[in-house]
C-alpha positions as CSV (number, residue, x, y, z in Angstrom):
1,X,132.9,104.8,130.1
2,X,129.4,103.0,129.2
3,X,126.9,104.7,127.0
4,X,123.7,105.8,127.2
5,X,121.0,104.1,126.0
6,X,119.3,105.7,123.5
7,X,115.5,106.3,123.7
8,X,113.2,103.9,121.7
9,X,111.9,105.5,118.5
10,X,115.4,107.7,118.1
11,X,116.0,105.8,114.7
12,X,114.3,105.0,112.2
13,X,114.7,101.8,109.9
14,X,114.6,102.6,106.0
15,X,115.7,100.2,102.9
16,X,119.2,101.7,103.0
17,X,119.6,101.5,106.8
18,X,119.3,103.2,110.7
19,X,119.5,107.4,110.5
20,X,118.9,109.6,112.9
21,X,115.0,110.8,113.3
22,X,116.7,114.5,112.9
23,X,118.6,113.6,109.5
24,X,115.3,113.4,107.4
25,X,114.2,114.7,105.2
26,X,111.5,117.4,105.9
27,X,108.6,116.9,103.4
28,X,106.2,119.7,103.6
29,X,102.4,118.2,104.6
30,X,103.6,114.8,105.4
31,X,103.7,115.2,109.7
32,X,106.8,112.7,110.6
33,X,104.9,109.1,112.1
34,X,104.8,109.5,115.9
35,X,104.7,106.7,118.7
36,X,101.2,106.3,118.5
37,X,101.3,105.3,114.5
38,X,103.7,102.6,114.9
39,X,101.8,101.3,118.4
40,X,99.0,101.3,116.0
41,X,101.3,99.2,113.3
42,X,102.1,96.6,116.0
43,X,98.8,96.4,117.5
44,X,97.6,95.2,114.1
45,X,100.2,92.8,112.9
46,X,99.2,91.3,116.5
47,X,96.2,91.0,115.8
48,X,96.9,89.5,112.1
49,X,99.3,87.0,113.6
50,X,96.3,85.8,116.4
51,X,93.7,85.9,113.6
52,X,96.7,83.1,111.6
53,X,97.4,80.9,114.7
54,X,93.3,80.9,115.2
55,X,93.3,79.4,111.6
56,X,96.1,77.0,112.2
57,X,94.6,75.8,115.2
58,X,91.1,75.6,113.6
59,X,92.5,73.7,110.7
60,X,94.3,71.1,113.4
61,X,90.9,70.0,114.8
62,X,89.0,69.5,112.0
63,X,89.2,65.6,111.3
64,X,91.4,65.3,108.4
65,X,90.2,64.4,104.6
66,X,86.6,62.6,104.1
67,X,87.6,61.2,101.1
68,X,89.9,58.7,100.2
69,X,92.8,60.2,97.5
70,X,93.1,57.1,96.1
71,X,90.0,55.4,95.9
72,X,87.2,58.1,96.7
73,X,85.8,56.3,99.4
74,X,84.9,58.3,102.4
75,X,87.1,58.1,105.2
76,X,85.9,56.7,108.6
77,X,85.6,59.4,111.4
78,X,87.5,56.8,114.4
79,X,90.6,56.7,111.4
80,X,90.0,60.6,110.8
81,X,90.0,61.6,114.3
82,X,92.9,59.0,115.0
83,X,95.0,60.6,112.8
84,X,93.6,64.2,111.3
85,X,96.2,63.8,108.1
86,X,95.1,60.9,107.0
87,X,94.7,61.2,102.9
88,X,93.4,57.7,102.4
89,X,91.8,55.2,103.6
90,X,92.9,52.4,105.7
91,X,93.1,49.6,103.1
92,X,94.7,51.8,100.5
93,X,97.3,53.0,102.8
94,X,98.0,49.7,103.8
95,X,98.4,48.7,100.4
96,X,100.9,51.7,100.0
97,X,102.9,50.9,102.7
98,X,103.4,47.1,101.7
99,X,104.3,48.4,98.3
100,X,107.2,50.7,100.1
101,X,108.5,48.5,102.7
102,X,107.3,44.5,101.9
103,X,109.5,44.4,98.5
């Protein structure tokens, strides 16, 4: 005996669980959300998670820091574009990777 599938929007999520649309609560002036409201929801958080990955991929072309961390010099653009994380500059980092691995 296989069930039915139930139609999409027949519950409702709340804090304390799934109910039945029908087991609400009836508030007088507050019209119960219909399809169109939570289409609406959707459409926006789509649009709000595009509008993020837009950022994020904004943010991964740029060409890293101009300025050094450690010694404030600027950064060259070939080193920036090389590699866009770069915090410091090529003689400092060398000078922090010797310290780390050439003890």
């Amino acid at each position: 005996m296989s069930r039915k599938p139930r139609p999409i929007g027949a519950r409702i999520a709340l804090p304390y669980g799934l109910v039945k649309r029908a087991a609400l609560p009836a508030c007088p002036g507050v019209p119960m959300l219909s399809n169109i409201h939570f289409e609406l929801a959707e459409e926006r958080v789509e649009q709000e998670r595009a509008a993020k990955v837009a950022a994020a991929r904004a943010d991964l072309n740029k060409a890293g820091a101009d300025e050094c961390i450690d010694c404030g010099q600027a950064i060259p653009q070939a080193r920036r574009l090389a590699y866009p994380a770069a915090a410091r500059c090529i003689d400092c980092q060398t000078s922090i990777e010797r310290e780390v691995y050439c003890r």
